[in-house]
C-alpha positions as CSV (number, residue, x, y, z in Angstrom):
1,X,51.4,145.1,144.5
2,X,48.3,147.0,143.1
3,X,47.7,147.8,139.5
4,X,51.2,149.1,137.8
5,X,52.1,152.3,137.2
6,X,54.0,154.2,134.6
7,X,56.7,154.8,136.4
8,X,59.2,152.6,139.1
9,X,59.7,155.7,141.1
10,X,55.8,156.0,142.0
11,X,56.6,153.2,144.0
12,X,57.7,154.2,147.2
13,X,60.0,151.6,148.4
14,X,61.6,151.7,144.8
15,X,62.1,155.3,145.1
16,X,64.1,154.5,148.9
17,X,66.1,152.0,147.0
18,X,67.3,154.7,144.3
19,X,67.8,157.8,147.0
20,X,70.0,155.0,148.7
21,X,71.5,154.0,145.9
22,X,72.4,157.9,145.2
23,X,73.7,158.6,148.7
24,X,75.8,155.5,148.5
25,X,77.6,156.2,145.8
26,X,77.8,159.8,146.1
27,X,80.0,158.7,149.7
28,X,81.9,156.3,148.2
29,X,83.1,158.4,145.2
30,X,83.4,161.6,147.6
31,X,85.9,158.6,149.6
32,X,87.8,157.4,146.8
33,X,88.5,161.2,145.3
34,X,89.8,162.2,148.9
35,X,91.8,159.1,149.7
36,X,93.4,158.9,146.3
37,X,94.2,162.1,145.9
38,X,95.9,162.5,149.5
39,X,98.2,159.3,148.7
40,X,99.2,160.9,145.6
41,X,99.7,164.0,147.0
42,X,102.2,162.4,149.6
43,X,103.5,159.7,147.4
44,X,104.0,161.7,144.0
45,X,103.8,158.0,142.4
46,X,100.9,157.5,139.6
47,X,101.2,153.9,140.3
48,X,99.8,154.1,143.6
49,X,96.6,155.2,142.0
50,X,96.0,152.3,139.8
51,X,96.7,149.9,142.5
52,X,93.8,151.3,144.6
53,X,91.0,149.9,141.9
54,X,93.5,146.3,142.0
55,X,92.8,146.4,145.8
56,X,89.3,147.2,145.6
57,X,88.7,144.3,142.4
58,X,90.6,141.4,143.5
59,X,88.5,141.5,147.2
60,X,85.4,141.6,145.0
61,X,86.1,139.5,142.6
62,X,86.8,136.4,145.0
63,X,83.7,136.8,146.7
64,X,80.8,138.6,144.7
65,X,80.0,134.7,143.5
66,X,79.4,133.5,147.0
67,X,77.7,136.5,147.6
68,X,75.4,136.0,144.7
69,X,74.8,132.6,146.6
70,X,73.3,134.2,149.7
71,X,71.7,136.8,147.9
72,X,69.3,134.0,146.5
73,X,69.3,132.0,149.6
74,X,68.6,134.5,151.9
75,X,67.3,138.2,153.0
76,X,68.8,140.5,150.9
77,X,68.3,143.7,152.7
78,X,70.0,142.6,155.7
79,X,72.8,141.4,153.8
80,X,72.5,145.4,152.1
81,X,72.6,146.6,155.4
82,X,75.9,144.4,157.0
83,X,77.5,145.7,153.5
84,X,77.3,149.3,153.9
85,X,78.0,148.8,157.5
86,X,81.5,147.3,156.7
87,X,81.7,150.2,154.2
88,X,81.3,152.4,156.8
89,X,83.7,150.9,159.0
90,X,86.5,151.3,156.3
91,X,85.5,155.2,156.0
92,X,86.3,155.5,159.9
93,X,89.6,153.7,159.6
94,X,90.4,156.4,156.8
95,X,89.4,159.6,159.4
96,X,91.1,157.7,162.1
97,X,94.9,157.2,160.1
98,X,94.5,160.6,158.5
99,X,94.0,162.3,162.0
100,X,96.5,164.9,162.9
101,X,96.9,163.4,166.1
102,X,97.8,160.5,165.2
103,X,100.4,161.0,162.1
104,X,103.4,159.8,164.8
105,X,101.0,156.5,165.1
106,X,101.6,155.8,161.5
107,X,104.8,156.2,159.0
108,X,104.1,156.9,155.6
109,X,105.0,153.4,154.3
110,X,102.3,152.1,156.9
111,X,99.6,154.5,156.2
112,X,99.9,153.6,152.4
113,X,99.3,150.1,153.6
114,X,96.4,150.9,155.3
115,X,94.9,152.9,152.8
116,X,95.1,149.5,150.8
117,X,93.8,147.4,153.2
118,X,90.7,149.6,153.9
119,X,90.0,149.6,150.2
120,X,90.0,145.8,150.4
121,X,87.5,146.1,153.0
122,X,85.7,148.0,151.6
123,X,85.8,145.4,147.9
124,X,84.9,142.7,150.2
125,X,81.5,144.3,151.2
126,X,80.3,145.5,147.7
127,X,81.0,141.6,146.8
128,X,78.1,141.1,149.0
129,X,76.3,144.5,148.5
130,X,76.2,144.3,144.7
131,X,74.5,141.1,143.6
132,X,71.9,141.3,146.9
133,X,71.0,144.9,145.4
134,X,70.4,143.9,141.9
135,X,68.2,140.9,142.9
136,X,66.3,143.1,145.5
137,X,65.3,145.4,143.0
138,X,62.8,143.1,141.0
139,X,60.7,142.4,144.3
140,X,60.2,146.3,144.7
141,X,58.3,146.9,141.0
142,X,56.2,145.4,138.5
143,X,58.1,143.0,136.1
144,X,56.5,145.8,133.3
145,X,58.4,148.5,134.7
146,X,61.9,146.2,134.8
147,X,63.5,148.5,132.2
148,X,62.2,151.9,133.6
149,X,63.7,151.2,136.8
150,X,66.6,149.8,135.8
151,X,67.3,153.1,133.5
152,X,66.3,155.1,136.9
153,X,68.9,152.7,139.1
154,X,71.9,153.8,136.2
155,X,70.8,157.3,136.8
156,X,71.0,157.5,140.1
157,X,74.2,155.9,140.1
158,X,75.5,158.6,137.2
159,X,74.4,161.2,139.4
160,X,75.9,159.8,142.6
161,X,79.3,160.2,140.9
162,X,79.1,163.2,139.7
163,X,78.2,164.5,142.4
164,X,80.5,162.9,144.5
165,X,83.1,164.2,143.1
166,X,82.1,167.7,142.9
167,X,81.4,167.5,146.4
168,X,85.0,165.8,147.6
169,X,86.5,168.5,145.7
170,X,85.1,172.0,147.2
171,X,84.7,170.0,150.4
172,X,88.4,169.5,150.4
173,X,89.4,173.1,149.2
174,X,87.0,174.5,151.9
175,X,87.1,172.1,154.9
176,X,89.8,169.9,154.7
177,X,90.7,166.3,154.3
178,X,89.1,165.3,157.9
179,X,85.7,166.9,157.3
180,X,85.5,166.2,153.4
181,X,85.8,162.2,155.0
182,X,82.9,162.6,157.9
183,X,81.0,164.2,155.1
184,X,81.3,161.2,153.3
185,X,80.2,159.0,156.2
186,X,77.4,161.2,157.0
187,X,75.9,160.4,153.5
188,X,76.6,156.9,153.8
189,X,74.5,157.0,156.8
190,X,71.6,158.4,155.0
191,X,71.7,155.6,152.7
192,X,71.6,152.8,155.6
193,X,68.5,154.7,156.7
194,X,66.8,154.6,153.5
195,X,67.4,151.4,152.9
196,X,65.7,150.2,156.4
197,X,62.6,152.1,155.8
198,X,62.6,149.7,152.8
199,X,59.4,147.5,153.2
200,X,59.4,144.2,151.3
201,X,58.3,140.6,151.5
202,X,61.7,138.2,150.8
203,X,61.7,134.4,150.2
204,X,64.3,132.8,152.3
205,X,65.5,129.1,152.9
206,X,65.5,127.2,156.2
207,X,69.0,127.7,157.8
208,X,69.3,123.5,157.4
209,X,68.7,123.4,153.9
210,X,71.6,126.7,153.6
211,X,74.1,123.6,155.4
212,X,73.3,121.2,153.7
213,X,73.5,123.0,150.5
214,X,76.4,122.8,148.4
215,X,77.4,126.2,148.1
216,X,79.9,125.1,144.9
217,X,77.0,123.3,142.8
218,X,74.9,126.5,143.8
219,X,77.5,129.2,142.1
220,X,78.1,126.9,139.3
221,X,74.4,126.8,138.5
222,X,74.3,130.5,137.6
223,X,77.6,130.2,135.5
224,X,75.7,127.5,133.3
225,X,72.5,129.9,133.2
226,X,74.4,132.5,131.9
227,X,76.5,130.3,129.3
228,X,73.5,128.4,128.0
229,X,71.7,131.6,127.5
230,X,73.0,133.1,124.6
231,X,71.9,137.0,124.5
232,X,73.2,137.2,128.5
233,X,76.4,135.5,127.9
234,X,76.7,138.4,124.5
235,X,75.9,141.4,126.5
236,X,78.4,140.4,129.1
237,X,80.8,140.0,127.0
238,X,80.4,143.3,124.6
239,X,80.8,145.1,127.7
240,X,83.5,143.1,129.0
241,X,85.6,144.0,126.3
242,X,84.7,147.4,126.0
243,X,84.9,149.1,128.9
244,X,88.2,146.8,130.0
245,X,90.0,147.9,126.3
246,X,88.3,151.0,125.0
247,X,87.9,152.9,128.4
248,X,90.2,156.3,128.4
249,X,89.1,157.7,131.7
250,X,92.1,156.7,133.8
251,X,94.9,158.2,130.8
252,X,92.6,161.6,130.3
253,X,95.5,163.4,132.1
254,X,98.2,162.5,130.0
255,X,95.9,163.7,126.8
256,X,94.9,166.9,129.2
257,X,99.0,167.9,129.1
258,X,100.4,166.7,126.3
259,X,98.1,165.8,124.0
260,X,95.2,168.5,124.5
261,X,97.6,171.0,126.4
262,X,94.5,171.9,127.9
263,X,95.5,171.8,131.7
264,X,94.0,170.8,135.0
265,X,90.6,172.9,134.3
266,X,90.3,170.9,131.0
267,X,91.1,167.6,132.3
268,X,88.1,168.5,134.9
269,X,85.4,169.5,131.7
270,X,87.2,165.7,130.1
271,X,86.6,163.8,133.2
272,X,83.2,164.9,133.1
273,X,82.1,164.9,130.0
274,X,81.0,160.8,129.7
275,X,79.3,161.5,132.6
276,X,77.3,164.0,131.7
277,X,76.4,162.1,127.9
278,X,75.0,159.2,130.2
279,X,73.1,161.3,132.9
280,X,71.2,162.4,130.1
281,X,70.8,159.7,127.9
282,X,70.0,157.8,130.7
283,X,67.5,160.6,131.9
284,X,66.5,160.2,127.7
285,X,65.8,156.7,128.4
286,X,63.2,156.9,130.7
287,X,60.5,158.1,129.0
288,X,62.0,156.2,125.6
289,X,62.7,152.4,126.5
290,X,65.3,151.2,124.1
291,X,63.9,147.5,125.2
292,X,61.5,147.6,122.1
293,X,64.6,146.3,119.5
294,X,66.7,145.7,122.7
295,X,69.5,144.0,121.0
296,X,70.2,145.5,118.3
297,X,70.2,148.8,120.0
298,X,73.0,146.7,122.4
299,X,74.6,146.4,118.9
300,X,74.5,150.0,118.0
301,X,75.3,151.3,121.3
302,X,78.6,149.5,121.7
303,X,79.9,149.8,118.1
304,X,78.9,153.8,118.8
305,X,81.0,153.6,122.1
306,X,83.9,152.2,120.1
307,X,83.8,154.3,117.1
308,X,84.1,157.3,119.6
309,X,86.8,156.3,121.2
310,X,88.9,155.6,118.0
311,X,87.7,158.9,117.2
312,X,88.8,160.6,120.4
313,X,92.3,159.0,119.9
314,X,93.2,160.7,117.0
315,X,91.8,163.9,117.8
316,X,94.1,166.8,118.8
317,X,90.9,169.4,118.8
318,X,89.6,169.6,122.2
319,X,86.2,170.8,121.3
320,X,86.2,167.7,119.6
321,X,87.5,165.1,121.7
322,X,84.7,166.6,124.4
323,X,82.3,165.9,122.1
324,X,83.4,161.9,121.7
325,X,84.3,161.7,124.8
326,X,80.1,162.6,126.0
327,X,79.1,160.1,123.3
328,X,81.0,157.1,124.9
329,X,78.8,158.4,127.7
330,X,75.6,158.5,126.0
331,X,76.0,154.9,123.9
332,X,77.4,153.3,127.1
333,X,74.3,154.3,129.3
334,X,72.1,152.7,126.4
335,X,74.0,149.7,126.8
336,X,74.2,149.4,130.7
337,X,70.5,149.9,130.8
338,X,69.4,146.8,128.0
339,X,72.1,144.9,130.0
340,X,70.7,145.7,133.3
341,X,67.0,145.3,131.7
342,X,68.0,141.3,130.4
343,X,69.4,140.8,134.1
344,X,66.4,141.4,135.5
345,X,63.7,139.8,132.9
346,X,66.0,136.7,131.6
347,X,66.9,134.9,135.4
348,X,64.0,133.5,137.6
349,X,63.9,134.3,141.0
350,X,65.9,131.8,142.5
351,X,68.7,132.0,140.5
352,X,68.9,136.3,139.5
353,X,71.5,136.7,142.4
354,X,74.3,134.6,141.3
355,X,73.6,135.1,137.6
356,X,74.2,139.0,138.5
357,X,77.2,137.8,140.5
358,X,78.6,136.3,137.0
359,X,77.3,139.3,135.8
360,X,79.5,141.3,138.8
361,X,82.9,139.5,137.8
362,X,83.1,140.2,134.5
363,X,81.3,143.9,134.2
364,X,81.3,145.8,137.7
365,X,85.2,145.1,138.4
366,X,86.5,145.9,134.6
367,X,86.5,150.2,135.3
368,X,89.1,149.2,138.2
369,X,90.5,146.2,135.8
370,X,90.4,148.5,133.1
371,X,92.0,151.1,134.4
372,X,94.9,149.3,134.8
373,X,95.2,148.2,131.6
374,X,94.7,151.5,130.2
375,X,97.9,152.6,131.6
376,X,99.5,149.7,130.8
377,X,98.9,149.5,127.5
378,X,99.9,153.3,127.3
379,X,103.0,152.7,128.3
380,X,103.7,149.7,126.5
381,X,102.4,150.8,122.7
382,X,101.8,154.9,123.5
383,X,99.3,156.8,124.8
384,X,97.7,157.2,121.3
385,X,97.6,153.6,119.8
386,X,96.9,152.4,122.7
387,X,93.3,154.1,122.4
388,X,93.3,153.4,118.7
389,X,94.1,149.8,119.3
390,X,91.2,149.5,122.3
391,X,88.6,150.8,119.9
392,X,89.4,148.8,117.5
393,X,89.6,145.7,119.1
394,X,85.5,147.3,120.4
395,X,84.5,146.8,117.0
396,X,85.9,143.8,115.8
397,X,83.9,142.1,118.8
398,X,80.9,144.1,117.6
399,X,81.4,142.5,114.2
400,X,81.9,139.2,115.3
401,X,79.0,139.4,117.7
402,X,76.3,140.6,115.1
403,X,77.7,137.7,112.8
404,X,76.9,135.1,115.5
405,X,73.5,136.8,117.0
406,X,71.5,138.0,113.6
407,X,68.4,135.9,115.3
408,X,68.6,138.4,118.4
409,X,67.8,141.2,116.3
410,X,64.1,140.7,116.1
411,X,63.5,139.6,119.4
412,X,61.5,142.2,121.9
413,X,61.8,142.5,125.5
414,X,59.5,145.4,126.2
């Protein structure tokens, strides 16, 4: 590389990676708004909701380890590019079973099944796509700039989303469920082509020394990394536990009728409030690295996110609960980005793809994981205390956690 700049996106194969990143997610949230919100317009069943992030989390889960494997074993942007390929094969299945034509090809009770399975496919491909990602991005910029692009990666991603679903949802009103989908594909097209304009030199290992590997040993060599090192294995786990107990996203519509009584136009500002507190203290966050006292702005950050959402539980003032509900936003995007940051930095090359697979299990799947839970625990305890007891339980790892790390505190990254 020549001599480093200020910035990751002023290099240009970093600046691919993150317009890829964008379009990619941008088509996969455009795909699961559409999907999701035809099955529940046919099925009338909230359940059938929830179980779309169980089929998308169980098919990642089982093989985001292995693909952490190959990520470190071998060329990461062709295993990027056979990801997003499968992706886009699940995207045609969806236009193909939701094609007038062919509605007396599929009974309802089929199709629903199929709408499962895709999602699977889909789950198995970002098992693979995530951790090769993650580790590509290192080889792209200066390890200086580590933090800067990792808070530019988040954005990207924040935007993606947002946008997404903006776009599903006037695409749908306007063009219908058919073109809303080939919409989606078209931008998942755009992000295959950015990413094989990507130019980059990878290490890879002789396809002898692959068979003769053992590919257990190999995955159980990034677990140990991450469990001998003690501020990875934290981070992890702070996150872990809050977004899988303290996320509200997936129960916003029960406090949007009953709670709020603010409708379906305030459930909209509700869902998109987080958002919009990380896009821009994420977009904050590049020109102030929060890397300098990196963990015990982790420490703030997440005891913030939970005090919010205890907060936004017993709030019946909707100004108000917008307000908490953008500052989860904010103080998780300062966490994901120190998290992101130590991902990077901590690993060595060889081993940063299955330590961000560990990484992958136990973070990436808990919104779907979470999500589950959330209702679960809502209608187990009440939609109330069930937030009150997930914030709660935030903290109390937050307290336990600066008990057992006060030696972190100090300690600089940038």
């Amino acid at each position: 590389m020549t001599q480093d700049k200020k910035s990751a996106l002023a290099y240009p194969n970093f600046t691919k990676l993150i317009g890829m990143n964008f379009f990619l997610t941008l088509s996969l949230m455009m795909q699961e708004v559409l999907v999701s919100y035809e099955l529940y317009r046919v099925t009338r069943d909230p359940m059938s909701l929830g179980l779309i992030g169980i089929a998308v989390a169980i098919p990642y889960i089982s093989v985001t380890l292995l693909g952490g494997h190959y990520a470190d074993r071998s060329r990461k942007k062709r295993i990027m590019l056979f990801a997003i390929g499968c992706m886009m094969l699940a995207g045609i299945l969806f236009v193909i079973i939701f094609m007038p034509r062919n509605e007396h090809f599929f009974t309802l009770p089929n199709k629903i099944l199929l709408i499962y399975v895709f999602f699977g496919l889909s789950g198995l491909a970002r098992g693979f796509y995530q951790p090769a990602a993650s580790s590509l991005r290192p080889l792209l910029i200066p390890r200086s700039l580590y933090g800067n692009g990792s808070t530019w990666n988040s954005t990207a991603w924040q935007l993606g989303s947002i946008s997404g679903s903006l776009v599903a949802g006037f695409a749908y009103a306007g063009l219908g469920l058919q073109a809303s989908l080939l919409i989606s594909l078209l931008m998942m097209a755009l992000a295959m082509g950015l990413l094989a304009g990507i130019s980059v030199f990878e290490k890879t290992y002789n396809v002898n020394e692959l068979v003769k590997e053992n590919i257990l040993l190999s995955i159980r060599e990034g677990f140990g990394f991450v469990l001998r090192n003690k501020i990875l294995l934290y981070s992890i786990t702070l996150d872990l536990v809050a977004v899988l107990f303290a996320g509200v996203v997936a129960i916003l519509p029960i406090f949007a009728q009953d709670i709020l009584q603010v409708g379906a136009q305030g459930l909209g500002y509700l869902r998109a409030a987080p958002s919009i507190g990380a896009s821009l203290g994420l977009l904050l966050m590049t020109k102030y690295s929060p890397m300098k006292n990196a963990w015990r702005n982790m420490i703030i950050a997440v005891a913030g996110f939970g005090l919010a959402t205890v907060i936004f539980g017993l709030s019946d003032n909707f100004i108000l609960s917008l307000l908490m509900l953008f500052f989860t936003g904010a103080f998780d995007s300062i966490s994901v980005v120190i998290r992101g940051t130590l991902l990077q930095l901590i690993p060595p090359d060889h081993l940063r793809g299955r330590v961000l697979a560990v990484n992958n299990i136990f973070v990436s799947s808990s919104n779907e994981l979470g999500a589950f839970e959330s209702g679960l625990a809502a209608r187990l305890l009440g939609t109330v205390p069930s937030v009150l007891a997930g914030g709660a339980v935030t903290l109390g790892a937050i307290l336990l956690t600066w008990i057992n790390t006060k030696e972190l505190l100090k300690r600089r990254f940038d």
